[in-house]
N, C-alpha and C positions, 0 to 999 in steps of 0.2 A: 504494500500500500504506500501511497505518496504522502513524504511527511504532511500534513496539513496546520493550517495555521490555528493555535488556543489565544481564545482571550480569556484571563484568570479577573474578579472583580471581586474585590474586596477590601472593604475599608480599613482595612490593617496593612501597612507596608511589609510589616512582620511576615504576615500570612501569604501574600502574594509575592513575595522574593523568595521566600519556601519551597513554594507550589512550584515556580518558576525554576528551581535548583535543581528539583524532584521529577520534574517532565518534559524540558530542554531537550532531552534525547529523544523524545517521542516526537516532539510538536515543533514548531516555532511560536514561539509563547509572549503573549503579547500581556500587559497586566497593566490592571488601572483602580486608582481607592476611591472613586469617584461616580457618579452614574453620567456626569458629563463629559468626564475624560474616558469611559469605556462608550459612551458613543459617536464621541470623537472618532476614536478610534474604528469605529464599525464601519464611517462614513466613509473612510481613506482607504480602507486595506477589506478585501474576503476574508471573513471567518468562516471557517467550516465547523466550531464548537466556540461554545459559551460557558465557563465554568464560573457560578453565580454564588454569593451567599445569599442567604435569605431574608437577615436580618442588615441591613444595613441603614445610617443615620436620614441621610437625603431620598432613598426611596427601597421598599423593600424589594426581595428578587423578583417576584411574580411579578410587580408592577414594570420594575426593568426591564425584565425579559417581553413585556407587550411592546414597550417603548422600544424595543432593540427592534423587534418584529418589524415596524415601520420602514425601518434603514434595510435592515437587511434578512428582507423574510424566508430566506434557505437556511438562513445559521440554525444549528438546532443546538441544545443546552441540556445541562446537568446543574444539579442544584444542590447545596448541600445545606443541610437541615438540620431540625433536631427532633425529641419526640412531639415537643410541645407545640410543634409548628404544622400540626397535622389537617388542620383548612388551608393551610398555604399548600400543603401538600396535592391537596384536591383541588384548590384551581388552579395550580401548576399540571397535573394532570389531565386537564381539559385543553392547557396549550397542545397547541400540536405538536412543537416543536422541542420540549420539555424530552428525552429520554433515558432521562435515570435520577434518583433521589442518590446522596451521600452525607450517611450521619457522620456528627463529630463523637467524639475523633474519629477522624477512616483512619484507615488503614491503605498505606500506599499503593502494596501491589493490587488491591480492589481499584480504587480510584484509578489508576492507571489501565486497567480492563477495561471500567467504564465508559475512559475515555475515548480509549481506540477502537471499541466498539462504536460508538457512536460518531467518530470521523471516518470508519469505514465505512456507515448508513451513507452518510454526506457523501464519498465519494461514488459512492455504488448512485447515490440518486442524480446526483447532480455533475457529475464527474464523466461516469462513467454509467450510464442510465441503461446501455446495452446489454447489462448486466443482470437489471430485472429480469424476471420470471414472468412470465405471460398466464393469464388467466382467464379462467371463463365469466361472462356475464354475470352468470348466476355463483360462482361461488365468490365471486365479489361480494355482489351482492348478500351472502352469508354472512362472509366476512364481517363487513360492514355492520353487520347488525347485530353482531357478537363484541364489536367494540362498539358500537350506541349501547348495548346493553351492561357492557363494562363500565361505561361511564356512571351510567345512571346508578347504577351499583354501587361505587366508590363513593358518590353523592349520597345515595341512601345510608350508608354503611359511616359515616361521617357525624350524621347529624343523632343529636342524642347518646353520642361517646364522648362526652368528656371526662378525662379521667381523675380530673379536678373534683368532678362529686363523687368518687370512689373513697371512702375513708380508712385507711389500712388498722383503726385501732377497732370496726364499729363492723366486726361480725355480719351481722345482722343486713345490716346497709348493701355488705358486701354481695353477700347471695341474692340478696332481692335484684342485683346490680345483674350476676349473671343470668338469673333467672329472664328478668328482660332481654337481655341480649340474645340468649339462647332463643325466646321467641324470635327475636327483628331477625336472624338469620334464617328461623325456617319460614318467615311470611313475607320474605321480601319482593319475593312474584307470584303472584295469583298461580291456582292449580293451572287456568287456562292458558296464560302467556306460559308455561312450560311444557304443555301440552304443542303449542304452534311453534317452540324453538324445536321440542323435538322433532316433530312431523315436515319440521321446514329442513334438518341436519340427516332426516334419516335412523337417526338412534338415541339408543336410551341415554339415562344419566345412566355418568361413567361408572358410579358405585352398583350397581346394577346389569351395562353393559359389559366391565371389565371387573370386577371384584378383586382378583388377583394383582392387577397394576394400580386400583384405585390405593390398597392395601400398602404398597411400595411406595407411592409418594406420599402418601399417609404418613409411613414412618419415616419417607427424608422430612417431610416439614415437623413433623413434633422432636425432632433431631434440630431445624431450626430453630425454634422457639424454646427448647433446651439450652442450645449457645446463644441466644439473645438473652434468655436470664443469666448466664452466667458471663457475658461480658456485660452488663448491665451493673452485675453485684460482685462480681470477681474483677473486673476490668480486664479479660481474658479475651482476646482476638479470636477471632473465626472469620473463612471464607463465608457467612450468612448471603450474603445478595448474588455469591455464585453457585451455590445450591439451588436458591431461586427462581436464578436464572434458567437451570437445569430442570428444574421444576415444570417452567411456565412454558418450556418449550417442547417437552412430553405432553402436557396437555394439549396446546397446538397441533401436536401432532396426530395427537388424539380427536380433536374437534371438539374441545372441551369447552363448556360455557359459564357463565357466571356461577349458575346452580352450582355446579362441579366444584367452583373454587371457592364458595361459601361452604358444601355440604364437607371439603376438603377441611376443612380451618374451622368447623365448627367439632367435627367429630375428633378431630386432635385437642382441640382443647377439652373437649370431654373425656376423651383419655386421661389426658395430663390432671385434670380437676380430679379423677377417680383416686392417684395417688398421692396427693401432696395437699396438708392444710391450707386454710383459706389465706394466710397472707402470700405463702409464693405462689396462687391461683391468683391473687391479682397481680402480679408482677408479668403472668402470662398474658393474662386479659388485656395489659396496656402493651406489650412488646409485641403481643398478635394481632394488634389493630394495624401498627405500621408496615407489622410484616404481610399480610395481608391486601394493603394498599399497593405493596412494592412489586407484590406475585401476580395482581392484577393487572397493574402497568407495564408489567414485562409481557403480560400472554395480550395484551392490547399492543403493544409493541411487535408481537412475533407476528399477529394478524395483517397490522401495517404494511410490513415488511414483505411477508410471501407472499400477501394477497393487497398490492398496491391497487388504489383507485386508477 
């Protein structure tokens, strides 16, 4: 792949002479602590990636990243976040041009996947367009309607989690917490919209169709949510968003749909709730909402990708 150009934006010179030290060999790496000096820069030079924070004084990521979109509506972008930033996260995943979340602290050789992953999108689309994959009308159109449906999903899956009213000393509170939750996952689509995805895809849900494979990424993802509590409360690294990754493109491959990655994520946590007291059950609850959002966005991502408009 042809190096391609990074613009790094963040309001720490700290932070972006780092970043800069750390992906130099991958990119040609452009950096700015500014949101007017990183559109400066958009205006003068092609970016094929955007690497964003979220939180910054003069405007946040998501708002920057619309305002970049103006200048230069090919650049696509990664964002790095935290858990608490989990609505930025959802209208950062309605841009289009958004493909991948990065918690603090990453981890480099992740962040660096992330990256070349998503400068090789850029080149394959815009580079090198020949490269796409050709498709039929209609599994576009599938396509298409499994990432409307991802969306809505992440949107519903959002609203009424916050993990600000979960109280870790108040039992009580807690259960009632997942109790809820556990309903919003199995009502999030009427019998009959899953009735017309099936009928429209051809096949069942996958726990059902596939039991056997449903079973295996069953147990990679509660293997995720495992290393998310324990870099959470150990400060212990893990590959998490390349399991994910691995994750979301089995499903893909699979033809798997919202259903799938909710009935995925909610019966892993009912595993994990079956063995361990209620406080490290909330520690899962909040670390499985992110993770969740990320496994969604990457199987919205794989759709993009194989099956372009």
């Amino acid at each position: 792949m042809d190096k391609q150009n990074l613009l790094i934006v963040d309001d720490e010179p700290a932070i972006t002479q780092s970043l800069k030290r750390s992906l130099r060999e991958n990119f040609f790496v452009f950096t700015a602590n500014s949101v007017s000096e990183a559109l400066e820069i958009l205006r003068n030079n092609e970016i094929a990636v955007i690497l964003t924070d979220q939180r910054m004084p003069d405007m946040n990521g998501v708002d920057f990243l619309q305002a970049a979109r103006q200048v230069q509506p090919n650049s696509l972008s990664v964002m790095i976040s935290g858990y608490s930033d989990v609505q930025a996260l959802v209208a950062a995943l309605n841009l289009s041009t958004v493909r991948g979340f990065i918690s603090k602290p990453w981890d480099n050789q992740e962040l660096v996947r992330k990256l070349e992953e998503t400068a090789r999108e850029y080149q394959v689309y815009f580079k090198d367009p020949q490269l796409l994959q050709t498709a039929t009308s209609q599994a576009v159109s599938e396509m298409q309607q499994q990432i409307n449906d991802l969306k809505r999903l992440v949107e519903t899956l959002s609203l009424g989690m916050d993990a600000s009213r979960v109280l870790p000393t108040e039992a009580e509170q807690l259960a009632k917490e997942n109790e809820r939750e556990a309903a919003l996952m199995q009502n999030l689509y009427p019998a009959q919209t899953a009735g017309v995805s099936s009928r429209m895809l051809g096949v069942l849900p996958l726990h059902e169709a596939n039991p056997q494979k449903f079973t295996e990424l069953k147990q990679q993802y509660i293997l995720c949510l495992e290393h998310a509590f324990e870099q959470r409360i150990y400060r212990v690294k893990h590959p998490i968003s390349a399991v994910l990754k691995t994750i979301s493109t089995e499903l893909g491959l699979l033809r798997s749909g919202p259903r799938d990655v909710i009935e995925l994520h909610s019966q892993s946590l009912r595993a994990l709730f079956e063995q361990y007291p209620l406080p490290r059950r909330q520690v899962y609850l909040e670390e499985g909402r992110l993770l969740v959002l990320e496994l969604m966005g990457n199987l919205t991502q794989y759709y993009r990708v194989n099956f372009p408009r």
